[in-house]
C-alpha positions as CSV (number, residue, x, y, z in Angstrom):
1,X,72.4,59.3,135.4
2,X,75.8,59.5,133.4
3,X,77.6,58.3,135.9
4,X,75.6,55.2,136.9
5,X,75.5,54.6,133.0
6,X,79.5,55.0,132.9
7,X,79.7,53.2,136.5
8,X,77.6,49.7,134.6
9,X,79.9,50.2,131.5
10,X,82.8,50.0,133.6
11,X,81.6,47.2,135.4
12,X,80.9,45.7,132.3
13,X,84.1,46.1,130.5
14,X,85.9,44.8,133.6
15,X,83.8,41.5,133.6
16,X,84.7,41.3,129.7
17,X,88.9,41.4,130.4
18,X,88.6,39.0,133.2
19,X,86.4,36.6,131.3
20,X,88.7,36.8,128.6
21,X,92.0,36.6,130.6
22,X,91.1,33.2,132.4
23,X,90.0,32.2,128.7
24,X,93.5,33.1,127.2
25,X,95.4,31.7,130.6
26,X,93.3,28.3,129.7
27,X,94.1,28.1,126.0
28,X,97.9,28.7,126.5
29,X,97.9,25.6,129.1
30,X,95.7,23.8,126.7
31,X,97.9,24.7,123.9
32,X,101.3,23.3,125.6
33,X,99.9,20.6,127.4
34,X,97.9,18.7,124.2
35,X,101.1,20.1,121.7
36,X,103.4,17.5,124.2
37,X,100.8,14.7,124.3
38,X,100.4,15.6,120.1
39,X,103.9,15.1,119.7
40,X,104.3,12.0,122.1
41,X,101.4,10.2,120.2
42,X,102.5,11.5,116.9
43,X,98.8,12.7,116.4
44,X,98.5,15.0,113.7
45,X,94.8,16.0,114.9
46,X,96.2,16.6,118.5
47,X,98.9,18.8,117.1
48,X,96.1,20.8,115.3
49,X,94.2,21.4,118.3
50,X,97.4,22.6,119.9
51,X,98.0,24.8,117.4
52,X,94.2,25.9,117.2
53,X,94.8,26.6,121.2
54,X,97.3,28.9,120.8
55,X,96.1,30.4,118.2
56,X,93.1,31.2,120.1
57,X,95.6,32.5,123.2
58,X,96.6,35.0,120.9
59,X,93.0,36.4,119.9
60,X,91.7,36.7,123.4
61,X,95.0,38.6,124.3
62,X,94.0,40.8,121.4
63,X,90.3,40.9,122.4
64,X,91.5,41.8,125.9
65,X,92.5,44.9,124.2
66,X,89.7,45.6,122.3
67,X,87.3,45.7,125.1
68,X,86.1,49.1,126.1
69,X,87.3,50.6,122.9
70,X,85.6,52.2,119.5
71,X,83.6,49.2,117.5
72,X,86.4,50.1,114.9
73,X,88.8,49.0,117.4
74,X,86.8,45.9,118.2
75,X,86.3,45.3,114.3
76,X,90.1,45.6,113.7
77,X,90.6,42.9,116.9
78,X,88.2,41.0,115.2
79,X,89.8,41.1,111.7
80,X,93.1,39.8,113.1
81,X,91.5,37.0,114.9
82,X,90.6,35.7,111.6
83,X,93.7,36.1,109.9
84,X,95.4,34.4,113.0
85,X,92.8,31.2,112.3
86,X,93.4,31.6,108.5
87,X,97.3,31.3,108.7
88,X,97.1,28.7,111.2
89,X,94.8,26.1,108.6
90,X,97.6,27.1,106.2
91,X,100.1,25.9,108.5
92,X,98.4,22.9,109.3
93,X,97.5,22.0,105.7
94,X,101.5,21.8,105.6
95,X,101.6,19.6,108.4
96,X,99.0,17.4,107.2
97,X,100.8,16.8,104.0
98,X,104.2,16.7,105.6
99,X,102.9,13.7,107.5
100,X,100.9,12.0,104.9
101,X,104.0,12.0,102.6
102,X,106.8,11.0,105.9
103,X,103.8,8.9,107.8
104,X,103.3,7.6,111.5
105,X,101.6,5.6,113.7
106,X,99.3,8.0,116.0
107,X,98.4,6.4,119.3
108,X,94.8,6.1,119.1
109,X,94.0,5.5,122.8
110,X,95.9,9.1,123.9
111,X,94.0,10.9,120.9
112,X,90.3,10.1,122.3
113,X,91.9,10.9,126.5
114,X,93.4,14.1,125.3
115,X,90.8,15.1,123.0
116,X,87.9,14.5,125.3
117,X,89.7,16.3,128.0
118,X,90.7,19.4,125.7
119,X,86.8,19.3,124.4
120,X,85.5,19.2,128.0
121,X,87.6,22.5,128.6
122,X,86.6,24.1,125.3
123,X,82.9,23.6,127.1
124,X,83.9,25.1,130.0
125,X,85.4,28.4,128.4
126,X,82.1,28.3,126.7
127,X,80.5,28.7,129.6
128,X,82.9,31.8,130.9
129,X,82.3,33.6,127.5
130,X,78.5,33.0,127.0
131,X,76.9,36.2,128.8
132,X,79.3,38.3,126.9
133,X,78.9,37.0,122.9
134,X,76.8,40.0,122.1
135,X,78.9,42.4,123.8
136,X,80.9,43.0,120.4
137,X,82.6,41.6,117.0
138,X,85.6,40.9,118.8
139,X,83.6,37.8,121.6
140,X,81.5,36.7,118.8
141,X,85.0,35.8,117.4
142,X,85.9,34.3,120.8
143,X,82.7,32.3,120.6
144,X,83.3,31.1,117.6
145,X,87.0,30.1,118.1
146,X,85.9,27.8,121.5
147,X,83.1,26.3,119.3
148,X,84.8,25.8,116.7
149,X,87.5,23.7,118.8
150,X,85.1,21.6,120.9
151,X,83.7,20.3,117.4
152,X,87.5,19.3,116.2
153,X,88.1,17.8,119.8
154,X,85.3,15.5,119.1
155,X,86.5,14.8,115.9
156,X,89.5,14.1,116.7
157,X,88.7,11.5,119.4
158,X,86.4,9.9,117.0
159,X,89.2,9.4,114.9
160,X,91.3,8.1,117.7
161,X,88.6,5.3,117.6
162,X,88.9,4.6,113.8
163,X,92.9,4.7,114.4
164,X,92.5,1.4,117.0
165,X,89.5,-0.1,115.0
166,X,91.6,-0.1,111.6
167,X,95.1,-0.2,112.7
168,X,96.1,2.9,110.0
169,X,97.1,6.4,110.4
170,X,94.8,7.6,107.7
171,X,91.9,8.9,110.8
172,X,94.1,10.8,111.9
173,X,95.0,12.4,108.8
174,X,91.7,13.0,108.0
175,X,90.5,14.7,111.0
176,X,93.7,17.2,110.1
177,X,92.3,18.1,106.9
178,X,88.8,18.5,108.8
179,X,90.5,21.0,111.4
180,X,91.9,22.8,109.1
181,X,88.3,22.9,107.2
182,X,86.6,24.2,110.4
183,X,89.9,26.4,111.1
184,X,89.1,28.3,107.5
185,X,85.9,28.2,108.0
186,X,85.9,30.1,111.3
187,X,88.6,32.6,110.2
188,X,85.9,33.7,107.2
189,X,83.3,34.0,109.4
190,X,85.4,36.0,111.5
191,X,86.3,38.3,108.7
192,X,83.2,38.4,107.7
193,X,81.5,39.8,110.5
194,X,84.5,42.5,111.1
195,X,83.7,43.6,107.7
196,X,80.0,44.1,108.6
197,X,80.5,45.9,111.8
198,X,83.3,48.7,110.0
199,X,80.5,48.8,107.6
200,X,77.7,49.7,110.2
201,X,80.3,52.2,112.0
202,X,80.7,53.7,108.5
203,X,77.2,54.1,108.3
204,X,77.1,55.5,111.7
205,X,79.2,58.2,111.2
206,X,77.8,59.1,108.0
207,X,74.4,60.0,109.1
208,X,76.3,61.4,112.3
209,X,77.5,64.0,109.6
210,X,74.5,64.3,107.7
């Protein structure tokens, strides 16, 4: 019986690593191909999606690791996910102000194609990571991360639309500040719920000794 347990465990931690490797191979691509196409249309939401994208690269390469290990382990993955998303708000915040003082003139028309297309791909790595959001602290962070960045897609093409509609930069800079709103947001919850599981382990162990 142990080792049909240990043979589904296995099973089940592989499944995890390979979810989360074609999640971190998409994000990297997602992260280089919308940074260019940020860059080119001098979007400041489009760079924070980038950004956000390879931010979340680097959890699932740390989740990778987690999987299989002790739920400290996975709380500890977790816990540097969301100081990853927490430093990269701060960075944007800079960027958003950098560009509100220097200004530009975002392309409005490549902010909605990218973003719709980037938000359609969040939805699919949805998809790859929803049988396995309960299996630990550290893909409840990885859910939260992709939904987190479908809703800023959205955003952002909506504020592609305001950018055409009123012929001003200021959509764009607003939809920054709300990425980097969601981006905070997401890195507490994060934190949050890696505090709560090293709590329960805690707890754990106690009565273990008890």
């Amino acid at each position: 019986m142990s080792g049909e347990g240990d043979s589904k465990l296995d099973a089940s931690n592989a499944a995890q690593r390979r979810t989360l490797t074609w999640v971190f191979a998409i994000n990297l691509a997602q992260a280089l191909i919308v940074g260019v196409v940020g860059m080119m249309a001098d979007s400041t939401g489009l760079m924070g999606a980038a950004l956000d994208n390879l931010a979340d690269g680097l959890v699932y390469a740390v989740s990778i690791y987690a999987v299989g290990r002790s739920i400290v382990a996975k709380a500890r993955a977790a816990r540097l996910s969301g100081f990853f998303l927490v430093a990269l708000a701060a960075g944007l915040l800079v960027e958003v102000l950098r560009r509100f003082v220097a200004g530009g003139e975002p392309a409005g028309i490549v902010m909605i194609i990218a973003a719709m297309a980037n938000a359609a791909t969040n939805l699919f790595c949805l998809r790859l990571l929803r049988s396995h959001r309960q299996a630990g602290v550290h893909l409840q962070a990885s859910w939260i991360f992709t939904t987190n960045d479908m809703f800023a897609n959205v955003g952002i093409a909506i504020s592609g639309a305001a950018v055409i509609v009123f012929n001003s930069p200021l959509p764009d800079l607003l939809i920054g500040l709300v990425v980097v709103c969601i981006a905070f947001k997401g890195g507490w919850e994060i934190l949050e719920q890696a505090r709560d599981a090293g709590r329960s382990d805690d707890s754990v162990t106690q009565q273990e000794k008890l």
